[in-house]
C-alpha positions in Angstrom: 0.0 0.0 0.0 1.1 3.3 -0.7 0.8 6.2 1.4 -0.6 9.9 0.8 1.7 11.6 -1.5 3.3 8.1 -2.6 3.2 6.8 -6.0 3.7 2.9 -6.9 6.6 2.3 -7.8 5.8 1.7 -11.7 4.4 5.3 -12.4 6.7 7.9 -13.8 6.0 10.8 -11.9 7.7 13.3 -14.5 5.0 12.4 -16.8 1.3 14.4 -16.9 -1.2 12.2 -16.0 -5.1 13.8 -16.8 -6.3 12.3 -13.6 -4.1 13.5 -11.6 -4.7 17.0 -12.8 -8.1 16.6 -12.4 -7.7 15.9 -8.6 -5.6 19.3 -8.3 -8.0 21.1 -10.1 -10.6 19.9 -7.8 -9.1 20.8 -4.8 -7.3 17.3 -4.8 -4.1 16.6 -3.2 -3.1 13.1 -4.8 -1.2 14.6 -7.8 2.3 15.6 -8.6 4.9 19.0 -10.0 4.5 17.9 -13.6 0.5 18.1 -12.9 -0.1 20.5 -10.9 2.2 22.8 -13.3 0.2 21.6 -16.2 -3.4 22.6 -15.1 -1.6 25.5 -13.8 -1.0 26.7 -17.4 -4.5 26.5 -18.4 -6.1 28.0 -15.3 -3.4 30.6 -16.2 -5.6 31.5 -19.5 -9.2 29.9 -18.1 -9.4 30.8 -14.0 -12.7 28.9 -14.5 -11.6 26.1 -14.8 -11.9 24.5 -11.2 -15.6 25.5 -11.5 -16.0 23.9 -14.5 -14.3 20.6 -13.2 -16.8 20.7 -10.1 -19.6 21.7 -12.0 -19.2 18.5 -14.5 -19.1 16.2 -11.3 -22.0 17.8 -10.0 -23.6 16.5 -13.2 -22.2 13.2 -12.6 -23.8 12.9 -9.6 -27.3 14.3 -10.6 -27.2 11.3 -13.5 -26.3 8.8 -10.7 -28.8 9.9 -8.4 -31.8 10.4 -11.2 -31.4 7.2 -12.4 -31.2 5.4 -9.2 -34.5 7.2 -8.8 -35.6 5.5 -11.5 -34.9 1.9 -10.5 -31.1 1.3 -11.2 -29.5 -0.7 -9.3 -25.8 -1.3 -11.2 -23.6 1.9 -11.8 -20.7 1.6 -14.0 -18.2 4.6 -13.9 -15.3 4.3 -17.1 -12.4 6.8 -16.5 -13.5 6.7 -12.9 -10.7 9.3 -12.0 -9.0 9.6 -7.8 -12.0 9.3 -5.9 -13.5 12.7 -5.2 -16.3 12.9 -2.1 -19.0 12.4 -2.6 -18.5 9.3 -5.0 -21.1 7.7 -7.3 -21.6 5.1 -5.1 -22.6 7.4 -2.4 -24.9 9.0 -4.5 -26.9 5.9 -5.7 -26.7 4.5 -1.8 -28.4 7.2 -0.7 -31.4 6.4 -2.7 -30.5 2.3 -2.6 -28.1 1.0 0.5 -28.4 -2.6 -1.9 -26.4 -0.5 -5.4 -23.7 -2.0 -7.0 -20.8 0.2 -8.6 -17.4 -0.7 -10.8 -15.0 2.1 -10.9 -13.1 1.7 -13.8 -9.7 3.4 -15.1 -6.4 2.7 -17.0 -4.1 4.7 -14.5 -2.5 2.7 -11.9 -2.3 5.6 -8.7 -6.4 5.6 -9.7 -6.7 2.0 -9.2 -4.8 2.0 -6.4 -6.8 4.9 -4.4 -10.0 3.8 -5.5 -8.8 0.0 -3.7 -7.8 1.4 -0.4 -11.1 3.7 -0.5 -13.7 0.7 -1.1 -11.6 -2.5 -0.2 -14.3 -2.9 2.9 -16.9 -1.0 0.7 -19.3 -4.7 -0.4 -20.6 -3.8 -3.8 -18.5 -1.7 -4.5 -15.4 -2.1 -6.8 -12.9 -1.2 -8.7 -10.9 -2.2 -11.3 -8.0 -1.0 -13.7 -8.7 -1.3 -17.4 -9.0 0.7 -20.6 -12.2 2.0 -22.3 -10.4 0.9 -25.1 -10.4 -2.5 -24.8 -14.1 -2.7 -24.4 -14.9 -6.9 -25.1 -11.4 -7.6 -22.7 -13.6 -4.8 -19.9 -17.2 -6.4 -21.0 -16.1 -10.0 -19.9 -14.2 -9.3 -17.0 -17.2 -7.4 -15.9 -19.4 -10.3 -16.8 -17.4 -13.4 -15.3 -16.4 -11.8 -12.4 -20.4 -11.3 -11.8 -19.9 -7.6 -11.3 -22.5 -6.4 -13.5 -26.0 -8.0 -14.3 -26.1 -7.2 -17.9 -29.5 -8.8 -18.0 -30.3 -6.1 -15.6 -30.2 -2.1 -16.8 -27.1 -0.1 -16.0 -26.1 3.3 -16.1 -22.9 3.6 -17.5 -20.8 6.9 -16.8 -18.3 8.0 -19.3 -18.1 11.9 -17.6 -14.6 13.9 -18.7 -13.1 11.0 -20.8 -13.8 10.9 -24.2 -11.8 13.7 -25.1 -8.9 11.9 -23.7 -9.9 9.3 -27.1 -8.8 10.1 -30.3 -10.9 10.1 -33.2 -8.7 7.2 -34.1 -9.8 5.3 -31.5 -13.8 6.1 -32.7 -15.1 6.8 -29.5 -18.9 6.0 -31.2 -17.8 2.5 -31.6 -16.5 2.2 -27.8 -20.0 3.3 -26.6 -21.9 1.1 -29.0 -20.2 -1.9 -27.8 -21.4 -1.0 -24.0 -25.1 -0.2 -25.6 -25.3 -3.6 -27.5 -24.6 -5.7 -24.4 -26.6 -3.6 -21.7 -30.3 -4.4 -21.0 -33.4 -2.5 -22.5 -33.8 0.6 -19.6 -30.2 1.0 -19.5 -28.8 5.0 -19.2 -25.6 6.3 -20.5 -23.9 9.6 -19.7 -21.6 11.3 -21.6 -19.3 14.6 -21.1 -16.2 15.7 -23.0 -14.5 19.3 -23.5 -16.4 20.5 -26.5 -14.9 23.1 -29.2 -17.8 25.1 -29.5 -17.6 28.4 -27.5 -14.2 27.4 -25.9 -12.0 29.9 -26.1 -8.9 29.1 -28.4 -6.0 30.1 -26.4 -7.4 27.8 -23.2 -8.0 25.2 -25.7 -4.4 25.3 -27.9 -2.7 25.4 -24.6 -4.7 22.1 -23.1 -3.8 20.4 -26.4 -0.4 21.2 -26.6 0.6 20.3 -22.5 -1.3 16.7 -23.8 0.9 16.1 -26.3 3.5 14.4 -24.5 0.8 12.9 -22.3 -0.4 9.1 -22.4 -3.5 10.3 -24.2 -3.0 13.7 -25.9 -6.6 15.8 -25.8 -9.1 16.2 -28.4 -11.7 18.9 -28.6 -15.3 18.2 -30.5 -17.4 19.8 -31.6 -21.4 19.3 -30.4 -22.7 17.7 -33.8 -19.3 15.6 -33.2 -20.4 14.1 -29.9 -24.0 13.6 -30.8 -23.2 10.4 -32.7 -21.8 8.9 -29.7 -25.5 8.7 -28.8 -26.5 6.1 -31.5 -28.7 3.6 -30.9 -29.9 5.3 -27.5 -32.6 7.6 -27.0 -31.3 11.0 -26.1 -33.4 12.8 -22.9 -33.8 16.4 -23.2 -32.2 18.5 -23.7 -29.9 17.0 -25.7 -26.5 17.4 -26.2 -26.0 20.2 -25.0 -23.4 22.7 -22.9 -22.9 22.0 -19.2 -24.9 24.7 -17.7 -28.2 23.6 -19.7 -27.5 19.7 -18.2 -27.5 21.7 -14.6 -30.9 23.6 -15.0 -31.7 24.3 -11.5 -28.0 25.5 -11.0 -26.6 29.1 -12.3 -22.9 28.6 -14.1 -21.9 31.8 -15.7 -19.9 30.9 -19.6 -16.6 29.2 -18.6 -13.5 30.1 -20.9 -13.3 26.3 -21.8 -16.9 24.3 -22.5 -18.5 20.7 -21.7 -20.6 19.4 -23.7 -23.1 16.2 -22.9 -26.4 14.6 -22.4 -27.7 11.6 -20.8 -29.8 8.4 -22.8 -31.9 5.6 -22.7 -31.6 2.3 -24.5 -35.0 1.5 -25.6 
């Protein structure tokens, strides 16, 4: 086990790692220099940013939560991040003590945080793997019995597709999740979106990525709506992150989310 500020022994700590500066940005303290001075740079050209970051896990959470409402029971969160209170599986045990949630991510300080938070946490687990890989993720899910795919699911990507390179056709990651879930199934989506960001904040987040494990890529909205095939999108659509938080007020950030939340019929 490694202790607060410790990182396992197989992570290069001179290289930027997206979670990482994520924690610092929201107020985390399991990160390193080459992150903090990274996300630094960009709230440099876009002080918004933290509120941004806190406002997109607020969405996270209202997803979780509205959909436990609805009945779900199995929450599956892909590019799960360093745990962040309160956690999805706080949010859909308030509303059922009996949920079940897989935290799943490719970065091995994430893995290992997320295990010391829930390794006396039953129902609750997490796992490392790649959103990448989805049949290698699907069937460990399925043989190790954490997920009921014969039951619905939501399944969370929130802040991760824009660490996946057109390349790696994000639409075809999600469609293999949305063939294998049951009927009433939810899915969530949220990624940095190109429309309204402003272009220094976004060049500058692009080019401290480069060198990064998975170097950032902006879309725009009409770009991220096809990631919704096959599902039926709830309103409003995809839209910008203030319109998924309509009770909230979030004055225009610098940089923009984009998302939406649907059902599979």
């Amino acid at each position: 086990m490694t202790q607060p500020g410790q990182a396992p022994s197989t992570v290069d700590t001179t290289q930027l790692s997206h979670a990482r500066a994520y924690d610092y940005v929201l107020g985390g303290k399991d990160n390193f220099a080459v992150d903090r001075a990274a996300a630094e740079q960009v709230i440099a050209l876009a002080p918004d940013l933290p509120a941004l970051g806190r406002a997109q896990r607020r969405f996270l959470l209202r997803v979780t939560r509205m959909c436990a409402e609805a009945g779900i029971r199995q929450f599956l969160d892909i590019g799960a991040g360093i745990p962040t209170a309160p956690n999805v599986h706080q949010s859909a045990r308030a509303v059922d003590p009996a949920a079940r949630v897989v935290y799943v991510d490719n970065d091995p300080i994430v893995f290992t945080h997320n295990n010391a938070l829930l390794a006396t946490d039953d129902g609750v687990v997490s796992i490392k793997a790649d959103v990448r890989d989805p049949d290698r993720l699907l069937e460990q899910l399925a043989t190790d019995g954490l997920i009921d795919f014969a039951e619905p699911v939501l399944v969370l990507f929130i802040g991760l597709f824009h660490l996946v390179t057109d390349a790696e056709d994000p639409a075809a990651l999600v469609a293999r999740f949305r063939d294998r879930v049951a009927p009433g199934s939810h899915v969530a989506i949220s990624q940095f979106c190109v429309d309204g960001s402003d272009r220094a904040a976004k060049a500058k987040l692009e080019e401290i990525s480069v060198n990064s494990p998975a170097p950032m890529t902006f879309r725009r909205r009409d770009e991220i709506e096809p990631f919704f095939d096959g599902f039926e999108l709830l309103a409003p659509g995809v839209v910008d992150l203030p319109l998924l938080l309509p009770d909230e007020e979030l004055p225009p950030t610098k940089l923009r989310v984009a998302g939406g939340v649907a059902r599979k019929r």
